[in-house]
Rosetta silent file (secondary structure, phi, psi, omega in degrees, C-alpha in Angstrom):
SEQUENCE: XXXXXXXXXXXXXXXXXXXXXXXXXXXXXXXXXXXXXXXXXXXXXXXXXXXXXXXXXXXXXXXXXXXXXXXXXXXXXXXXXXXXXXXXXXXXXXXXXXXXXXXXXXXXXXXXXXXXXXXXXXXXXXXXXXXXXXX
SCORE:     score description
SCORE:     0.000 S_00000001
   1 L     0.000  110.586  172.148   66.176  114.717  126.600 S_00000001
   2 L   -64.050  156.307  177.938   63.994  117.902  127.361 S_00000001
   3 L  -106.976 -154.569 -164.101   60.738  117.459  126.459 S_00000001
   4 E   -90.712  139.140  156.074   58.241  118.267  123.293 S_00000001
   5 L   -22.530  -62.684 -156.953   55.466  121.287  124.032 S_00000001
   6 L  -179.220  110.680 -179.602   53.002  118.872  122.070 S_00000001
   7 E   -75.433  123.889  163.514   52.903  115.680  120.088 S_00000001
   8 E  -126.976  138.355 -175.239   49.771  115.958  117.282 S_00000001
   9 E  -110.695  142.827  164.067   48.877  112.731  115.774 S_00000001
  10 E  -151.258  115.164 -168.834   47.125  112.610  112.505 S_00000001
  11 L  -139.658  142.467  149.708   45.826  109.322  111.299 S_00000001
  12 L   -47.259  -32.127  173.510   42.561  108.098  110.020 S_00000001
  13 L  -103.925  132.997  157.588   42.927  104.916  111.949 S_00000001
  14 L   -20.966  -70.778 -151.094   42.114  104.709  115.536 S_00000001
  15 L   -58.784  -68.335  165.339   44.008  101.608  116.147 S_00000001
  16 H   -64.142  -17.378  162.233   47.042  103.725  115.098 S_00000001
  17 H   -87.668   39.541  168.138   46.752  106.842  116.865 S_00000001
  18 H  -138.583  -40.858  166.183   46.188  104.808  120.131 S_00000001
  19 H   -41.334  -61.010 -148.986   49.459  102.755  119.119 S_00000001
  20 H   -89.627  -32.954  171.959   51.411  105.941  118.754 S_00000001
  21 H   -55.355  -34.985 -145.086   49.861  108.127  121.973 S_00000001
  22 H   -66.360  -51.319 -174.691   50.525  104.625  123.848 S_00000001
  23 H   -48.450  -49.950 -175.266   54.637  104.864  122.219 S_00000001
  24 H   -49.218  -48.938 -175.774   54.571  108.712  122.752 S_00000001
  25 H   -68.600  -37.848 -173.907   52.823  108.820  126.575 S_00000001
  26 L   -83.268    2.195  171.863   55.888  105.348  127.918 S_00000001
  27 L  -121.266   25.004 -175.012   58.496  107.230  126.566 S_00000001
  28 L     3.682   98.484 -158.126   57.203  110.622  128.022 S_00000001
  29 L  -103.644  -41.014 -168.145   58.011  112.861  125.564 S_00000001
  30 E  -165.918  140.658 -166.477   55.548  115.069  126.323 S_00000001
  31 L   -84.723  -13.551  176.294   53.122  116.211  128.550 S_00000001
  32 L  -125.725  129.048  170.725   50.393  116.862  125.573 S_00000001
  33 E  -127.167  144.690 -171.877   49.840  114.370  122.950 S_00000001
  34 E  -142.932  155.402 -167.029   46.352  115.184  120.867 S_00000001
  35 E  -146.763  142.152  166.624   45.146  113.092  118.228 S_00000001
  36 E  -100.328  158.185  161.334   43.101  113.787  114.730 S_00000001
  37 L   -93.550  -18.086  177.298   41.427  112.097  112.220 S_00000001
  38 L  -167.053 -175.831 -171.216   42.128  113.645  109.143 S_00000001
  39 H   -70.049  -43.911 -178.477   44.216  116.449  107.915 S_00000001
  40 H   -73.687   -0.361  165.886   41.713  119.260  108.232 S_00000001
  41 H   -97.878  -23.818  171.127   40.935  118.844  111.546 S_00000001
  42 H   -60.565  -38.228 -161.783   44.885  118.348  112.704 S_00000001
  43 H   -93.211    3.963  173.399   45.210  121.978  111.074 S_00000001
  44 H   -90.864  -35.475  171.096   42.427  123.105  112.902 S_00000001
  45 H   -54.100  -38.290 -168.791   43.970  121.820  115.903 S_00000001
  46 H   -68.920  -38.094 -143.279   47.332  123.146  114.836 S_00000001
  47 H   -96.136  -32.997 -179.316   45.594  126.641  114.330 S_00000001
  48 H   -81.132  -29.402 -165.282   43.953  126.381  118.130 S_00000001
  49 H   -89.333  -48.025 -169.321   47.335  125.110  120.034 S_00000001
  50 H   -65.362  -23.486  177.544   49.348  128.024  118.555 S_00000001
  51 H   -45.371  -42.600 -165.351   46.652  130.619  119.303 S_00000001
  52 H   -80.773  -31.907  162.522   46.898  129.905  123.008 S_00000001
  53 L   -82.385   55.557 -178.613   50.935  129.493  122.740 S_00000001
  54 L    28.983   50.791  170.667   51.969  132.704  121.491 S_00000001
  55 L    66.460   75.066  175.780   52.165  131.215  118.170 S_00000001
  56 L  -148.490  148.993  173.365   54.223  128.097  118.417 S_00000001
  57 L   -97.174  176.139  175.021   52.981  124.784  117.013 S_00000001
  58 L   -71.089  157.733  163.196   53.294  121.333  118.286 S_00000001
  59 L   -65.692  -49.793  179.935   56.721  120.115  117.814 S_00000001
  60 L  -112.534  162.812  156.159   56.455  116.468  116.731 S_00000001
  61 L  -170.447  108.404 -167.116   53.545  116.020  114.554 S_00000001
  62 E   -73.452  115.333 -146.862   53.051  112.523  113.697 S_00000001
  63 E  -125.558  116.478  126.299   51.371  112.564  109.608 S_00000001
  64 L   -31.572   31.987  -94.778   49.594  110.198  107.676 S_00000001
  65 L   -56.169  -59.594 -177.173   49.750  110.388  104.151 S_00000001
  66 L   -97.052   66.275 -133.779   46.543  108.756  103.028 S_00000001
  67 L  -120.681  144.247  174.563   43.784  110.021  104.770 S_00000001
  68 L   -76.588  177.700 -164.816   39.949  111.005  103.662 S_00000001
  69 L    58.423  -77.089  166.485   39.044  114.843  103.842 S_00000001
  70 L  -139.247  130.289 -170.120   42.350  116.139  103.586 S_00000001
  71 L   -82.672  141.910  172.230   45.301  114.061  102.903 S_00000001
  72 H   -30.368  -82.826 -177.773   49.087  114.313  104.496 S_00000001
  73 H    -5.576  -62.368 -158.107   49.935  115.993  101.196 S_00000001
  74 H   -78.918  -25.299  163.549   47.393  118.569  101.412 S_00000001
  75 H   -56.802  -57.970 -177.096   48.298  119.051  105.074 S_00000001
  76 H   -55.305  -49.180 -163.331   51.631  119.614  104.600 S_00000001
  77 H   -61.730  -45.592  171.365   51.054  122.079  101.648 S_00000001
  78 H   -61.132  -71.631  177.567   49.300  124.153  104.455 S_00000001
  79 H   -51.677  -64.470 -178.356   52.322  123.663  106.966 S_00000001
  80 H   -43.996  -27.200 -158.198   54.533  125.059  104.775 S_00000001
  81 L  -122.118   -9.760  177.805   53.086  128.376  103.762 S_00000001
  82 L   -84.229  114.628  177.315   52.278  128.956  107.865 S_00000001
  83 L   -46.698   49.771 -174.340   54.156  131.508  109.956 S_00000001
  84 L  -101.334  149.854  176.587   54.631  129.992  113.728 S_00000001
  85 L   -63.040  -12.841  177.953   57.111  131.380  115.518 S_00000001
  86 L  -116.655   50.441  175.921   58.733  127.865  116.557 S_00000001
  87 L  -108.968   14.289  150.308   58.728  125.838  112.603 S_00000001
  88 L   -55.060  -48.498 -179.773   62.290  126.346  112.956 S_00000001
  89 L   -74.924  -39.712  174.442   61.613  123.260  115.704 S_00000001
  90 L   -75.600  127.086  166.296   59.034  121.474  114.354 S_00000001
  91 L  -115.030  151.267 -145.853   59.422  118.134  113.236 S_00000001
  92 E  -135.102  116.879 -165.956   56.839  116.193  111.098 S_00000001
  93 E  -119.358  107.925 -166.630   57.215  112.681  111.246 S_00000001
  94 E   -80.636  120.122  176.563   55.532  111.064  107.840 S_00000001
  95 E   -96.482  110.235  173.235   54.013  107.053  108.959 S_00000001
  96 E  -128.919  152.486  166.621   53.271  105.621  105.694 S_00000001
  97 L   -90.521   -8.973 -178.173   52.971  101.765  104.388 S_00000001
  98 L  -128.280  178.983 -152.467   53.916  102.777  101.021 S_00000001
  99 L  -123.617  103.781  170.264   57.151  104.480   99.732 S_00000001
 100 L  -101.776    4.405 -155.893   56.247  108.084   98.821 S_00000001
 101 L   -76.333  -14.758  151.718   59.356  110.370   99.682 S_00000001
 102 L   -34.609  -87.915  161.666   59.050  111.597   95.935 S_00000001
 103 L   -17.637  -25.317 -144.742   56.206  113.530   97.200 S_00000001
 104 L  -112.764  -41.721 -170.014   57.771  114.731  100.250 S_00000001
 105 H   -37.238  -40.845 -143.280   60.832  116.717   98.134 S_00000001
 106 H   -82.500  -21.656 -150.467   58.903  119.875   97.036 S_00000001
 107 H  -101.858   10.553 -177.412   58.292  120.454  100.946 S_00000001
 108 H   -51.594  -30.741 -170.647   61.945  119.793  102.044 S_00000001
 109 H   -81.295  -18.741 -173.793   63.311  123.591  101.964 S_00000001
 110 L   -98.173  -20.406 -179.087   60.186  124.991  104.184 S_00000001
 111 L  -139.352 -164.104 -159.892   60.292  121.782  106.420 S_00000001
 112 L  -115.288   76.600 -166.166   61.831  119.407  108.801 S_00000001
 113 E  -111.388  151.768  174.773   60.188  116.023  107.491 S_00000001
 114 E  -119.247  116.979  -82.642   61.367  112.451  108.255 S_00000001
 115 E  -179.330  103.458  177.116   59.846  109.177  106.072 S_00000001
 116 E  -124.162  139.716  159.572   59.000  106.132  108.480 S_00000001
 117 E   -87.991  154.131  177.931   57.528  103.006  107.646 S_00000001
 118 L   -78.356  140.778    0.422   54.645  101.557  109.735 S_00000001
 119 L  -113.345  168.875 -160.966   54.627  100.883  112.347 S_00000001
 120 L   -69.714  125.778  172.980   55.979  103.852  114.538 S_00000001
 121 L  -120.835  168.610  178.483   58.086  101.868  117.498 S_00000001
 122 H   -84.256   15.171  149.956   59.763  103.897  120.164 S_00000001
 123 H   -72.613  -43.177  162.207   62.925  103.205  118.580 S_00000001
 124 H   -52.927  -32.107  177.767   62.255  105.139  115.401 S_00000001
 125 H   -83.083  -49.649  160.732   60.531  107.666  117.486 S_00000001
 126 H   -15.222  -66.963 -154.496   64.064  107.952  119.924 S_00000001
 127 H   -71.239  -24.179  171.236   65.608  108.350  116.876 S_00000001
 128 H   -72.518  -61.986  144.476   63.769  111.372  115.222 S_00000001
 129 H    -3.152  -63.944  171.214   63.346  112.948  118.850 S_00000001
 130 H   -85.468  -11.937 -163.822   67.293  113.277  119.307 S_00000001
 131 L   -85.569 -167.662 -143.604   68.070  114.047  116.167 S_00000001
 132 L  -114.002  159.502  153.182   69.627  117.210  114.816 S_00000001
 133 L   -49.044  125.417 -179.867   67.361  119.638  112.016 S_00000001
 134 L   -46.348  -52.414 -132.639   67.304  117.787  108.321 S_00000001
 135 L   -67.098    0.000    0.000   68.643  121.151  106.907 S_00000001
C-alpha cells in the first residue's frame, strides 16, 4: 500500500483525534497526519497544505459531523465547490455516532465520502485506505 500525502483529522474531541492519529501513525499511512478542532479551522488547514503542494489536498480526511463553529456539513459544502488538483483522490472518511448518510447524498456526485460509525479502528481504516473510488 503506497502511502497518503496527508491524513487531516477533524473532530471537536481531543480524546478522538489522539485515538485516530494513534490508528493512523501504527498503521503508517502517512508521513503527515494534522489534526483540527472544528470545521473552519480544518479548511483553513486544507487551504494552507494545498498552497504549499501545488494545489493538492490531504487525501484521507477524517470528518466529524457534529462539531461547534462549523459543522461536518458545512465543511463538506465547502469541499465540494473547491478546485484541488488531486479531489479526484481524496477520500473523506465521515466518524459519526449517529446515522446521518441522508445528509451525506447531496455531496455524493462532487465527492468520495464513506459513513463509519465510532469508533475509527484500523480495520475500518484498512478498509477505506484500499478501497477503489465510490463513483
Amino acid at each position: 500500500m503506497s502511502k497518503i500525502n496527508c491524513v487531516l483529522l477533524v473532530d471537536d474531541d481531543g480524546a478522538t483525534n489522539f485515538l485516530n492519529e494513534t490508528i493512523v501513525k501504527k498503521m503508517n499511512i502517512s508521513d503527515i497526519v494534522h489534526s483540527e478542532i472544528n470545521g473552519e479551522k480544518g479548511l483553513n488547514f486544507l487551504q494552507y497544505y494545498a498552497e504549499q503542494n501545488n494545489n493538492n489536498a490531504p487525501e484521507l480526511i477524517l470528518l466529524d459531523l457534529r462539531m461547534p463553529v462549523m459543522d461536518g456539513i458545512e465543511f463538506l459544502q465547502y469541499l465540494r465547490l473547491k478546485k484541488f488538483d488531486n479531489k479526484d483522490n481524496i477520500k473523506i472518511l465521515v466518524l459519526a455516532n449517529s446515522d446521518r448518510p441522508e445528509e451525506l447524498k447531496k455531496f455524493e456526485p462532487a465527492l468520495n465520502i464513506f459513513f463509519l460509525d465510532k469508533p475509527l479502528t484500523s480495520e475500518k481504516l484498512k478498509k477505506v485506505v484500499t478501497s477503489k473510488k465510490k463513483k
